[in-house]
Biopython code that builds the backbone (N, CA, C, O; Angstrom):
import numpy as np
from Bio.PDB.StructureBuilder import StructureBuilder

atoms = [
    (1, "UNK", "N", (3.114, 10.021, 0.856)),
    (1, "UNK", "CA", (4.474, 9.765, 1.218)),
    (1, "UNK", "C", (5.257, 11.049, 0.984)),
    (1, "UNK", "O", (5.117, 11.765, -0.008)),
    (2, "UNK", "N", (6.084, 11.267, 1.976)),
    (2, "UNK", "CA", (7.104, 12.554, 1.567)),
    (2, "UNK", "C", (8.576, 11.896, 1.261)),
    (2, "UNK", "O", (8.891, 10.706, 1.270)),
    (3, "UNK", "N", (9.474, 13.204, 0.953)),
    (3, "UNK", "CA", (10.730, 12.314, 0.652)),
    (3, "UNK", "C", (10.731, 12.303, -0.341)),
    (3, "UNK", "O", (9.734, 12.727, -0.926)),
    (4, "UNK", "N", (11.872, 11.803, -1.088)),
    (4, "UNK", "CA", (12.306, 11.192, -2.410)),
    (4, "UNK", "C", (12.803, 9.557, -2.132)),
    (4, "UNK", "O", (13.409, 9.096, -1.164)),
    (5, "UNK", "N", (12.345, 8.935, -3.264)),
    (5, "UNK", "CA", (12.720, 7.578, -3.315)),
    (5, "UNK", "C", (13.469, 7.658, -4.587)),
    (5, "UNK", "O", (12.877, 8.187, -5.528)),
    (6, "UNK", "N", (14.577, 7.256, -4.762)),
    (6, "UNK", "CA", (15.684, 6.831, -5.256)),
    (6, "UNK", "C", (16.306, 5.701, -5.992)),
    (6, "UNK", "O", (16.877, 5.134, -5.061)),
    (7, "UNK", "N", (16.557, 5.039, -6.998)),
    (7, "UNK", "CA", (17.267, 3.499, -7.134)),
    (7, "UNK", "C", (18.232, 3.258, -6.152)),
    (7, "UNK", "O", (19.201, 3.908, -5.758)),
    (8, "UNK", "N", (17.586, 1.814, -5.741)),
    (8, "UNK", "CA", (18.674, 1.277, -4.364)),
    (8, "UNK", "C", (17.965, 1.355, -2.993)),
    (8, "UNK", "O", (17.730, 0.346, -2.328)),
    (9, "UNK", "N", (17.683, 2.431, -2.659)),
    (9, "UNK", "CA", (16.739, 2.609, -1.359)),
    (9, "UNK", "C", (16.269, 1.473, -1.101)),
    (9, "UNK", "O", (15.911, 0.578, -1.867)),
    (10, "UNK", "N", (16.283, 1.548, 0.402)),
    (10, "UNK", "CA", (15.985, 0.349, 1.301)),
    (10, "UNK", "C", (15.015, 1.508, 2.608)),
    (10, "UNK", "O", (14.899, 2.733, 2.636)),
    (11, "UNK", "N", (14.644, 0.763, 3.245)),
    (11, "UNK", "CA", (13.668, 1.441, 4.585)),
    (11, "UNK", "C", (12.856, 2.679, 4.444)),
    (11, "UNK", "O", (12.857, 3.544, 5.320)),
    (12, "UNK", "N", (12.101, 2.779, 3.252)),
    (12, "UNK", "CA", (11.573, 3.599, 2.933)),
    (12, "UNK", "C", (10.197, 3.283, 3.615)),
    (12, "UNK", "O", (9.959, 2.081, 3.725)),
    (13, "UNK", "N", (9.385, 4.027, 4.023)),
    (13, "UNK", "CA", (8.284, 3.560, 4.787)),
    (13, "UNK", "C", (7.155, 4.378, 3.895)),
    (13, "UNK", "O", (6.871, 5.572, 3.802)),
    (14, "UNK", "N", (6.586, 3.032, 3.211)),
    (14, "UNK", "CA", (5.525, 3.541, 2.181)),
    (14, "UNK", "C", (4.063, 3.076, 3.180)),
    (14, "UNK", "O", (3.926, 1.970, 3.703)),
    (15, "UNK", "N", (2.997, 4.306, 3.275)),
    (15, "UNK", "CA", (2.028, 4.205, 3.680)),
    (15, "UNK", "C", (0.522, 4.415, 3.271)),
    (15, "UNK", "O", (0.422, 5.509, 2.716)),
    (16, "UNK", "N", (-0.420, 3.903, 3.330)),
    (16, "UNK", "CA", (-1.522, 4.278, 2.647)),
    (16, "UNK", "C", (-2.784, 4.249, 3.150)),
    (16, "UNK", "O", (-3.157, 3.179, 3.631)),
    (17, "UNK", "N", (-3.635, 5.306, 3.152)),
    (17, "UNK", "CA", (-4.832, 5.386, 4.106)),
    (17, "UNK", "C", (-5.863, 4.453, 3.006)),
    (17, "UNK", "O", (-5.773, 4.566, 1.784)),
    (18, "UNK", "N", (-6.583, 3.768, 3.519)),
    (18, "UNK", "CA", (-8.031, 2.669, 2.769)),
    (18, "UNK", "C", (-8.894, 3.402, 3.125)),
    (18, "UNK", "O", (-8.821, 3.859, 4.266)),
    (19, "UNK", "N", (-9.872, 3.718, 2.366)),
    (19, "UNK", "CA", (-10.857, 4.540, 2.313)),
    (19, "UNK", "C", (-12.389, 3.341, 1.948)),
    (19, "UNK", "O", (-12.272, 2.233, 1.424)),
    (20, "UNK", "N", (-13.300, 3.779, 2.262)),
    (20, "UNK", "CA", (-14.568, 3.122, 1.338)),
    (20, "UNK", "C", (-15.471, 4.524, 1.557)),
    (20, "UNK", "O", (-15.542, 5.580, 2.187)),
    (21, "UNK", "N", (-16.173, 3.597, 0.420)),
    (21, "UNK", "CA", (-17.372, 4.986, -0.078)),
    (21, "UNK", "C", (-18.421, 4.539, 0.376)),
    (21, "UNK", "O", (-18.646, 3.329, 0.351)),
    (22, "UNK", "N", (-19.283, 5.425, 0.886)),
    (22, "UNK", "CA", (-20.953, 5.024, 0.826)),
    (22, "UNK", "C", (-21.559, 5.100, -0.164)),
    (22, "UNK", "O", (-21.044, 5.460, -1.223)),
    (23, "UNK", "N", (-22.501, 4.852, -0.063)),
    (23, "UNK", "CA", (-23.458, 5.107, -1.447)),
    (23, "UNK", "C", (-24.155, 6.573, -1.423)),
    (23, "UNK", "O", (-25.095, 6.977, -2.107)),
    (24, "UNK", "N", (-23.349, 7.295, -0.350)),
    (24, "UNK", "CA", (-24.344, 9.059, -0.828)),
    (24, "UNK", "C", (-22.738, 9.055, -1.361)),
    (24, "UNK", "O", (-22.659, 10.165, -1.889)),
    (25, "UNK", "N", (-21.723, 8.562, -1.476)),
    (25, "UNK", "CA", (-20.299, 9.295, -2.477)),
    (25, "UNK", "C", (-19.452, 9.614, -1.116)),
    (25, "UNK", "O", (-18.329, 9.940, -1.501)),
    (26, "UNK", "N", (-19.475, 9.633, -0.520)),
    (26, "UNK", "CA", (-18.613, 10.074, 0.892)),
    (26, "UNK", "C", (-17.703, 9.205, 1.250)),
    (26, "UNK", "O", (-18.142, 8.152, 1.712)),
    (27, "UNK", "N", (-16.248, 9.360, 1.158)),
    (27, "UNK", "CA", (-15.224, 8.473, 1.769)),
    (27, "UNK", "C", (-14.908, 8.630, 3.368)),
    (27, "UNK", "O", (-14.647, 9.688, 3.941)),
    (28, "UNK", "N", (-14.970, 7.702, 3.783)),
    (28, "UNK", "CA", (-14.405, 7.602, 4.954)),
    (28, "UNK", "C", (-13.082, 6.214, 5.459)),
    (28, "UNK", "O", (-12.506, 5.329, 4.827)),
    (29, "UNK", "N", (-13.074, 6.513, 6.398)),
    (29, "UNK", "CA", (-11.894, 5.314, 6.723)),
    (29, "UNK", "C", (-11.701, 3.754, 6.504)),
    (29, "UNK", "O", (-11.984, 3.630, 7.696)),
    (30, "UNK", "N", (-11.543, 2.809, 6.204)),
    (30, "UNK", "CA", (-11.950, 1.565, 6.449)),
    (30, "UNK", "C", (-11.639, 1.071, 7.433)),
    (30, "UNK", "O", (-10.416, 1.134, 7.551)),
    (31, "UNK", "N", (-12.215, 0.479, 8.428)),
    (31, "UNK", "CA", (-11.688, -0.094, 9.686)),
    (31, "UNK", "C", (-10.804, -1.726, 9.532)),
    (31, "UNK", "O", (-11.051, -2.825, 9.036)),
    (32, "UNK", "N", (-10.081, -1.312, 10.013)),
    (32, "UNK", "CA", (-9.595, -2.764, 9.739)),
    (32, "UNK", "C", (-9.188, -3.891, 10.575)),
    (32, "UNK", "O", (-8.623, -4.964, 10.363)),
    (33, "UNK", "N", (-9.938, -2.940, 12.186)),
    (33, "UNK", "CA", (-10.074, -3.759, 12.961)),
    (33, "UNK", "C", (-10.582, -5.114, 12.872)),
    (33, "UNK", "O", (-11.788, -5.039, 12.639)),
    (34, "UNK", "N", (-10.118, -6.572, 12.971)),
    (34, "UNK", "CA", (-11.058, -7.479, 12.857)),
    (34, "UNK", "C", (-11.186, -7.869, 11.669)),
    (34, "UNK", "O", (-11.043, -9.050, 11.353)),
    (35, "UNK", "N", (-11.513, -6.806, 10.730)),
    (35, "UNK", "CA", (-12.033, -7.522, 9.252)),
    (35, "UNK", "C", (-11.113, -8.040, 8.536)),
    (35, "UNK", "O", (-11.561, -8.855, 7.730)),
    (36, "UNK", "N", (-9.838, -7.874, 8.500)),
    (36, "UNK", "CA", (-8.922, -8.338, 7.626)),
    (36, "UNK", "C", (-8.366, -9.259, 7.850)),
    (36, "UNK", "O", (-7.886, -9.280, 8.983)),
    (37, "UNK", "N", (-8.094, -10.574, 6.912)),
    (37, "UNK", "CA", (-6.974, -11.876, 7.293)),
    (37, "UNK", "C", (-5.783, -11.720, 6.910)),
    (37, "UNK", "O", (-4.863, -12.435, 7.308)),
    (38, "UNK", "N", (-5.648, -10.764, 6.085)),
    (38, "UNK", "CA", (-4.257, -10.193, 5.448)),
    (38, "UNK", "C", (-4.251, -8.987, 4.576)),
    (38, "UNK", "O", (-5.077, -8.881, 3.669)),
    (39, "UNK", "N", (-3.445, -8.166, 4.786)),
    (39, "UNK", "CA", (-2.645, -6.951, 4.342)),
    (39, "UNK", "C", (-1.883, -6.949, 3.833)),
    (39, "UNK", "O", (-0.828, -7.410, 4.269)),
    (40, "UNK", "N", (-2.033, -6.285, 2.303)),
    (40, "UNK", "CA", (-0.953, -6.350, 1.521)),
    (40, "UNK", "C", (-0.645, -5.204, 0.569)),
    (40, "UNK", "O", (-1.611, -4.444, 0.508)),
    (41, "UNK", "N", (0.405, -4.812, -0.218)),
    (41, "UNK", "CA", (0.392, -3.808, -0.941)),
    (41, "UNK", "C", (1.217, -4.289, -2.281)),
    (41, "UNK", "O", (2.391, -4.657, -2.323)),
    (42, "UNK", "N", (0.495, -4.207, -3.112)),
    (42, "UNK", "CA", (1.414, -4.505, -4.449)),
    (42, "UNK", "C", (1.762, -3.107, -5.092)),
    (42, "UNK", "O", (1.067, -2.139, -5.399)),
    (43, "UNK", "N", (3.008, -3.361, -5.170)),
    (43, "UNK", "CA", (4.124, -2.228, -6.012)),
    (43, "UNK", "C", (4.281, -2.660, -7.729)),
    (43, "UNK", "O", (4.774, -3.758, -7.988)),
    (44, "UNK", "N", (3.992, -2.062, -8.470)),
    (44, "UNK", "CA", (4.239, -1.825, -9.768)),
    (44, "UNK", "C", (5.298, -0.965, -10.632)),
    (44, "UNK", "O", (5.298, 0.265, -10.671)),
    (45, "UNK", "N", (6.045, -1.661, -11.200)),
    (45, "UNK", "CA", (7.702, -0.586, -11.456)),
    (45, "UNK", "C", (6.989, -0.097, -13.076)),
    (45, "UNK", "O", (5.890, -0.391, -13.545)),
    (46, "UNK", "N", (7.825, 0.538, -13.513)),
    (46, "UNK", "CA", (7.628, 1.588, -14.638)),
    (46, "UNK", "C", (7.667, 0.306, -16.050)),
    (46, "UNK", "O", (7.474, 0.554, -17.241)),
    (47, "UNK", "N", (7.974, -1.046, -15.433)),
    (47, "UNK", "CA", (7.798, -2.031, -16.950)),
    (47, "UNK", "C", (6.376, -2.868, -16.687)),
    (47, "UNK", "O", (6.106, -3.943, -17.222)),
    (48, "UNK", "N", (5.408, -2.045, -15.619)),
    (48, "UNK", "CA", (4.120, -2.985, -15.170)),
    (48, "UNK", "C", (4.513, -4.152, -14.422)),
    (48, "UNK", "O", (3.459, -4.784, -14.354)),
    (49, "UNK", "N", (5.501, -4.894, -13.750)),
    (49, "UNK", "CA", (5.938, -5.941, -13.250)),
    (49, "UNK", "C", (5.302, -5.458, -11.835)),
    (49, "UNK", "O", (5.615, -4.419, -11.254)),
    (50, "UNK", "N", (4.283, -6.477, -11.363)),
    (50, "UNK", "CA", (4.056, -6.681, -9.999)),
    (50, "UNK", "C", (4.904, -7.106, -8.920)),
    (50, "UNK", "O", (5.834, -7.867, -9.189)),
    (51, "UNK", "N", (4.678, -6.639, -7.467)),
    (51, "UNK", "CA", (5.120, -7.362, -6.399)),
    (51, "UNK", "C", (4.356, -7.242, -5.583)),
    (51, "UNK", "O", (3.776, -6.159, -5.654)),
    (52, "UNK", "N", (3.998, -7.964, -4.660)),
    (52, "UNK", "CA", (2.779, -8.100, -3.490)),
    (52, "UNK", "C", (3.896, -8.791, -2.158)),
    (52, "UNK", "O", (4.623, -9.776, -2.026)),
    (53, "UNK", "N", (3.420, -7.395, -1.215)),
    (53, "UNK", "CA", (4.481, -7.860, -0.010)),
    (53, "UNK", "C", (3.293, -7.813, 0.730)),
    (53, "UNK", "O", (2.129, -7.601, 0.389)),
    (54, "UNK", "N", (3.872, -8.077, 1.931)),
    (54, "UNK", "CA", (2.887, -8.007, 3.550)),
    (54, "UNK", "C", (2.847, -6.747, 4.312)),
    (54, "UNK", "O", (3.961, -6.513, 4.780)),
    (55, "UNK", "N", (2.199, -6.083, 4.531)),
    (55, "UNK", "CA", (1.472, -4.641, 4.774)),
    (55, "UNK", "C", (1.081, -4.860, 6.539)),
    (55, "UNK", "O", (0.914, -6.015, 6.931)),
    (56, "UNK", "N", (0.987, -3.990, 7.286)),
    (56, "UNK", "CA", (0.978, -4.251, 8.666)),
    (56, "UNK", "C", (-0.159, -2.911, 9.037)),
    (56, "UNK", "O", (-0.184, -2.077, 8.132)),
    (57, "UNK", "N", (-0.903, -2.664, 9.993)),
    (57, "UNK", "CA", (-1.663, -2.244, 10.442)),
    (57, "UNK", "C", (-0.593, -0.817, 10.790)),
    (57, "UNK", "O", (0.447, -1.273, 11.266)),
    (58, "UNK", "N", (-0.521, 0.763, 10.703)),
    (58, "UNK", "CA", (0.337, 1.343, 11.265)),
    (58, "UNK", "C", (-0.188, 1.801, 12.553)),
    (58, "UNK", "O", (0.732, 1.604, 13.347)),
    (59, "UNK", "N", (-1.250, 2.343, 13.220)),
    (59, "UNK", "CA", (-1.990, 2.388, 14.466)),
    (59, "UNK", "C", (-2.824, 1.638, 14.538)),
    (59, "UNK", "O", (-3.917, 1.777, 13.990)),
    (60, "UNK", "N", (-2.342, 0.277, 15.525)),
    (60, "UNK", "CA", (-3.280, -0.098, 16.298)),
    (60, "UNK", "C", (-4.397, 0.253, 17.095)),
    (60, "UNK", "O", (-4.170, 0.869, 18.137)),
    (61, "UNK", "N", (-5.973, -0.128, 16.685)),
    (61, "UNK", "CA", (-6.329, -1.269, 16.030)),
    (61, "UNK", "C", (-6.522, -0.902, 14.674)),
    (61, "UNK", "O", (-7.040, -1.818, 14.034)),
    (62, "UNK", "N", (-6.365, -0.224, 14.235)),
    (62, "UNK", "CA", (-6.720, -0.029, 12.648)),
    (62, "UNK", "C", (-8.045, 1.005, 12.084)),
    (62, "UNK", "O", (-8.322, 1.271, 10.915)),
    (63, "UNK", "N", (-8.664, 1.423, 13.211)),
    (63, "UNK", "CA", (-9.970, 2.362, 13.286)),
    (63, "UNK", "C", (-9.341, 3.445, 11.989)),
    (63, "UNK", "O", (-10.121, 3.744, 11.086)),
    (64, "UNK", "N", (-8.398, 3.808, 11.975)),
    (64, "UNK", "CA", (-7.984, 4.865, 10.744)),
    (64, "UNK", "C", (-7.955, 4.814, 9.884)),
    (64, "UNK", "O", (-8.094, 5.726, 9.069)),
    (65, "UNK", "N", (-7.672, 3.207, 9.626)),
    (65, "UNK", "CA", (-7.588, 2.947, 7.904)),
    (65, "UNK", "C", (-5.810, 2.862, 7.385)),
    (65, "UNK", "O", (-5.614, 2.333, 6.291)),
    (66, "UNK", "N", (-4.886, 3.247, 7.973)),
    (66, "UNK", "CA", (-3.549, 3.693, 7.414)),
    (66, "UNK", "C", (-2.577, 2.201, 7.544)),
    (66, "UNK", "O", (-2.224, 1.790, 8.649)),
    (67, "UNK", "N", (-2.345, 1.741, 6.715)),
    (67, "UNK", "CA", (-1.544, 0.629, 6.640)),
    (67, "UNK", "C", (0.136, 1.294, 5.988)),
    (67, "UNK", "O", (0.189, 2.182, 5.138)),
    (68, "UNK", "N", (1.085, 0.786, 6.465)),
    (68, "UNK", "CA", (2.647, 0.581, 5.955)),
    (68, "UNK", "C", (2.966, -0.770, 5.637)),
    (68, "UNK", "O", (2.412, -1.827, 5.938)),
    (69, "UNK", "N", (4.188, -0.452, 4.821)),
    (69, "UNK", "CA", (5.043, -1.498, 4.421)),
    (69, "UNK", "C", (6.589, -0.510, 4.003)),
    (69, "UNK", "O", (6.772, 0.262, 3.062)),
    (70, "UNK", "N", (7.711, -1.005, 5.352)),
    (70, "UNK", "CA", (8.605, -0.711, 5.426)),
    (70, "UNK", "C", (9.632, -1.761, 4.320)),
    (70, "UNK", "O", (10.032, -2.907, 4.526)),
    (71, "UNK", "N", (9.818, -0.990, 3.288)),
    (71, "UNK", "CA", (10.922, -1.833, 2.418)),
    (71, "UNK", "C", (12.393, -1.659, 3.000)),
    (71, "UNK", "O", (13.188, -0.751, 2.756)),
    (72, "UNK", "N", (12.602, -3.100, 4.089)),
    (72, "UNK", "CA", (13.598, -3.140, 4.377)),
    (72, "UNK", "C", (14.451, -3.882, 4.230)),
    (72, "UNK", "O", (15.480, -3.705, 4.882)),
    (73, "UNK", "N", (14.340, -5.096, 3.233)),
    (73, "UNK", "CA", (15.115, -5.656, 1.999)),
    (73, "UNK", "C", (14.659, -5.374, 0.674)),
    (73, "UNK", "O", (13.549, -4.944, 0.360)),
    (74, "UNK", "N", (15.720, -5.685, -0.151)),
    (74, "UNK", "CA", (14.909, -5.062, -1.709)),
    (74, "UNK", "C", (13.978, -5.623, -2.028)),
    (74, "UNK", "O", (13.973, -5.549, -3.257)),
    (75, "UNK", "N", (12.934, -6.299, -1.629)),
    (75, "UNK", "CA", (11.657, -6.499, -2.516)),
    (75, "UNK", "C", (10.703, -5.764, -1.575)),
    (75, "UNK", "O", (10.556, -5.778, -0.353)),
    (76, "UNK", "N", (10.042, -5.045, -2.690)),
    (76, "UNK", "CA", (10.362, -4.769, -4.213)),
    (76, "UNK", "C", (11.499, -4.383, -4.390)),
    (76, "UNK", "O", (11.706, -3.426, -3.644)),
    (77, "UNK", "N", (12.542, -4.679, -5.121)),
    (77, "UNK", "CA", (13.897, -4.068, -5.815)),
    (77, "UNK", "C", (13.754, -2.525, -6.418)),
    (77, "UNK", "O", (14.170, -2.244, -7.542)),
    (78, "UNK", "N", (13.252, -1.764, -5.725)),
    (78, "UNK", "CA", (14.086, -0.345, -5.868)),
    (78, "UNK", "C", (14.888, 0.134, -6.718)),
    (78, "UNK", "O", (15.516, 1.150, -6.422)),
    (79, "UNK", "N", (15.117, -0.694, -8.409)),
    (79, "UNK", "CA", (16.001, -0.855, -8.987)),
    (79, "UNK", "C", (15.636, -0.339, -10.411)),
    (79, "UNK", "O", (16.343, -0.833, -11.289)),
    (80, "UNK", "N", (14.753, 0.486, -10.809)),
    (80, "UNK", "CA", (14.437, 1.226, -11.952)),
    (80, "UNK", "C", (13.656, 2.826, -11.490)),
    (80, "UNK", "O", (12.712, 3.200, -10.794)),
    (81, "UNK", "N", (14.643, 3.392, -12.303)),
    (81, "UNK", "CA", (14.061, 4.934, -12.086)),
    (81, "UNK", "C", (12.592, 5.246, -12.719)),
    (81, "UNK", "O", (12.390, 4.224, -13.374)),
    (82, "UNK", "N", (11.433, 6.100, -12.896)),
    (82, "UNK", "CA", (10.658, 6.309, -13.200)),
    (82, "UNK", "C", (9.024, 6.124, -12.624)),
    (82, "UNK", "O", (8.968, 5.811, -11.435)),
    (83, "UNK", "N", (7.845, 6.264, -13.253)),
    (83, "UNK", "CA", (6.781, 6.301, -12.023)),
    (83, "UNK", "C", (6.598, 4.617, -11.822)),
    (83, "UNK", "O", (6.881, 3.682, -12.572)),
    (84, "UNK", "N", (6.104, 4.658, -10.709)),
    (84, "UNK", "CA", (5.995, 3.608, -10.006)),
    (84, "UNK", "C", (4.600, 3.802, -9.312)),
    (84, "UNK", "O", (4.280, 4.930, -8.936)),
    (85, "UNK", "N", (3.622, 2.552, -9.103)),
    (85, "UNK", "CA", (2.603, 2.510, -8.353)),
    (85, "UNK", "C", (2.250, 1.780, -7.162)),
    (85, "UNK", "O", (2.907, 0.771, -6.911)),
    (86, "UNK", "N", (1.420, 2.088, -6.473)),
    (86, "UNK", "CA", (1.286, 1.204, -5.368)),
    (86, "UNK", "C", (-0.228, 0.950, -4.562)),
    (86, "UNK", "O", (-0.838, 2.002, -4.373)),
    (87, "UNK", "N", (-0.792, -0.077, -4.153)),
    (87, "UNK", "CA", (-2.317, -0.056, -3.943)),
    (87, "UNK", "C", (-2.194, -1.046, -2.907)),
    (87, "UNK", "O", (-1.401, -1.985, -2.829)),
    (88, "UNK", "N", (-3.026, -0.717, -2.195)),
    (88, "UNK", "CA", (-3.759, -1.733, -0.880)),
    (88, "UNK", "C", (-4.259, -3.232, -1.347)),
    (88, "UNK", "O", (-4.385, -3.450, -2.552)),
    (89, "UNK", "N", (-4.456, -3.945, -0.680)),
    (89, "UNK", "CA", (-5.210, -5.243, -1.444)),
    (89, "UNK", "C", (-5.624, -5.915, 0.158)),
    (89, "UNK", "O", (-4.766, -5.907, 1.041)),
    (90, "UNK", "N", (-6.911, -6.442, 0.396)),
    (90, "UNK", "CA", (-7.060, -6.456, 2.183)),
    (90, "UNK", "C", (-8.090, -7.929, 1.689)),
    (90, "UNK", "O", (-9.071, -7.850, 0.950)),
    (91, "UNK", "N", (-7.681, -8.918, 2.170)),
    (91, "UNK", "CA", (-8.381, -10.748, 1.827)),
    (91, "UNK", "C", (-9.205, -10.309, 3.143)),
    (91, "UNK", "O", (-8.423, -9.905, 4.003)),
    (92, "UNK", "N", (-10.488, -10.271, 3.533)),
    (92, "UNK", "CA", (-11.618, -9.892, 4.365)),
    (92, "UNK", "C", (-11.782, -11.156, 5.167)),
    (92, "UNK", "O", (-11.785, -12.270, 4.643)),
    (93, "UNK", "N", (-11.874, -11.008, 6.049)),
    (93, "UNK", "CA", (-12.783, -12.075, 7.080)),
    (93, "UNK", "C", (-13.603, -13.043, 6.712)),
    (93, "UNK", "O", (-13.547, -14.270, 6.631)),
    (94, "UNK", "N", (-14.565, -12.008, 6.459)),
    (94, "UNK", "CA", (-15.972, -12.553, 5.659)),
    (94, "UNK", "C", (-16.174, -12.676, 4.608)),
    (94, "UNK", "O", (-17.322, -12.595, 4.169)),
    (95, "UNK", "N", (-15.086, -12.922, 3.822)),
    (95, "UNK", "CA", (-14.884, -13.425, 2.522)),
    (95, "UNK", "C", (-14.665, -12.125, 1.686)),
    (95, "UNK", "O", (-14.605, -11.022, 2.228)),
    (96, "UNK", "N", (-14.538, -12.327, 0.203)),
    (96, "UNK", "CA", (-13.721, -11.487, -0.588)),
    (96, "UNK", "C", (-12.736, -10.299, -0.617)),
    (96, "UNK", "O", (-12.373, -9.698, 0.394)),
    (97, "UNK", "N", (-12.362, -10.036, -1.807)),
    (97, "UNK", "CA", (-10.911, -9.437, -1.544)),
    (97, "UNK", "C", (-11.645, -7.707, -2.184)),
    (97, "UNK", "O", (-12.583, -7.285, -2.861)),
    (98, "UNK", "N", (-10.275, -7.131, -1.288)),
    (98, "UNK", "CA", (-10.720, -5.296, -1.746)),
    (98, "UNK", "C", (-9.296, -4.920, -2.603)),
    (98, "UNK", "O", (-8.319, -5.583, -2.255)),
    (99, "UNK", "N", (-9.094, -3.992, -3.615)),
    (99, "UNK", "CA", (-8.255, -3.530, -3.912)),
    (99, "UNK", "C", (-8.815, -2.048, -4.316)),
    (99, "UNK", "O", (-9.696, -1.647, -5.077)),
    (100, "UNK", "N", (-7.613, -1.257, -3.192)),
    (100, "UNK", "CA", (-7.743, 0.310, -3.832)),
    (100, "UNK", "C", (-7.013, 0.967, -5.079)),
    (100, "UNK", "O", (-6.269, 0.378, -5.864)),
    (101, "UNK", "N", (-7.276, 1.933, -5.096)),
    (101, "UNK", "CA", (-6.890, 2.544, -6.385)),
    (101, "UNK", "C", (-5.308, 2.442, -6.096)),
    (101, "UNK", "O", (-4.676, 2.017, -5.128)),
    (102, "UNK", "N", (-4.918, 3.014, -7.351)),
    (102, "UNK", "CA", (-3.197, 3.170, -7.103)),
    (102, "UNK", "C", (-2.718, 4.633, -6.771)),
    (102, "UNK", "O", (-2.985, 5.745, -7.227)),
    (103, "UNK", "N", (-1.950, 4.184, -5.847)),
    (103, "UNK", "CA", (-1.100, 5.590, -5.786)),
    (103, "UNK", "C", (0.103, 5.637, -6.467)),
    (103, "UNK", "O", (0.456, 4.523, -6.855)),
    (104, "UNK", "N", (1.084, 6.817, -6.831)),
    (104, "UNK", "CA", (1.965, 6.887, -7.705)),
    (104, "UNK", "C", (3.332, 7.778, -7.045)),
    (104, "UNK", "O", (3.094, 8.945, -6.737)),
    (105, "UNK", "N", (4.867, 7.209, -6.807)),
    (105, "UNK", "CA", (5.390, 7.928, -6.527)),
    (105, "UNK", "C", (6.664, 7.573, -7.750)),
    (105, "UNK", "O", (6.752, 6.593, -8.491)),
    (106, "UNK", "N", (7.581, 8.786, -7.621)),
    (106, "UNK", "CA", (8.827, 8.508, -8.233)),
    (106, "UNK", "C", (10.063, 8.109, -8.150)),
    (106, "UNK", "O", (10.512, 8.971, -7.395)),
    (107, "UNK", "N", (10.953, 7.399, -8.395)),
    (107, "UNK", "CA", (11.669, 6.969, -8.097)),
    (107, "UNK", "C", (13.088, 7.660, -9.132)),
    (107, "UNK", "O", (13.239, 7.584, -10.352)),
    (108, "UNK", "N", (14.019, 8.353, -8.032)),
    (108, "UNK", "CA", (14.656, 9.352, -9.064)),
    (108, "UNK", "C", (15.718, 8.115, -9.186)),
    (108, "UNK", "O", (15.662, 7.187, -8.379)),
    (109, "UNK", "N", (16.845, 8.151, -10.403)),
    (109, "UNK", "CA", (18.257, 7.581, -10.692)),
    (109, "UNK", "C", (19.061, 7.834, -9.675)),
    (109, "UNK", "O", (20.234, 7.463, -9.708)),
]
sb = StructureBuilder()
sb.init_structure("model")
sb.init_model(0)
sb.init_chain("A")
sb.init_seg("    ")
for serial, (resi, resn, name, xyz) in enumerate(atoms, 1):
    if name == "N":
        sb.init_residue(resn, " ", resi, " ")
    sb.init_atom(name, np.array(xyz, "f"), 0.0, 1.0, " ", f" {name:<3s}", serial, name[0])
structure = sb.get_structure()
């Protein structure tokens, strides 16, 4: 993500590429054509308090891997300065759930 995020901010367009590994260690894209029943991204504020919104495919069909979630009402509430995290979470087709690592941005006063 570029930019600064701020307390208060609204329409910030947080994005995140899904990756999987093979087993020689090599990341590549996750496709998410097809495989996914839902997209989501949970945000974590600087007191550990979760939120899990709905995440949308950003190029159709999803061959890239890059999902958004445009915060364009406050949830998550935008409402404490300090680091903040954020991770993919994708409920599969074919049963079970994926969660990626976290990413980390800041949120200035």
């Amino acid at each position: 993500m570029s930019g600064k995020v701020h307390v208060g901010d609204t329409h910030t367009d947080f994005q995140l590429l899904v990756q999987k590994t093979g087993v020689d260690g090599t990341n590549s894209a996750f496709d998410l054509n097809g495989s996914t029943s839902a997209i989501q991204m949970i945000f974590t504020d600087p007191s550990d308090n979760e939120t899990t919104v709905t995440a949308t495919i950003l190029n159709s069909p999803g061959t890239d891997g890059l999902i958004r979630y445009v915060n364009s009402t406050p949830s998550p509430a935008i409402n404490t300065s300090g680091l903040w995290k954020y991770r993919a979470k994708l409920t599969l087709s074919a049963g079970g759930v994926f969660q990626s690592n976290d990413a980390t941005f800041e949120v200035l006063g």
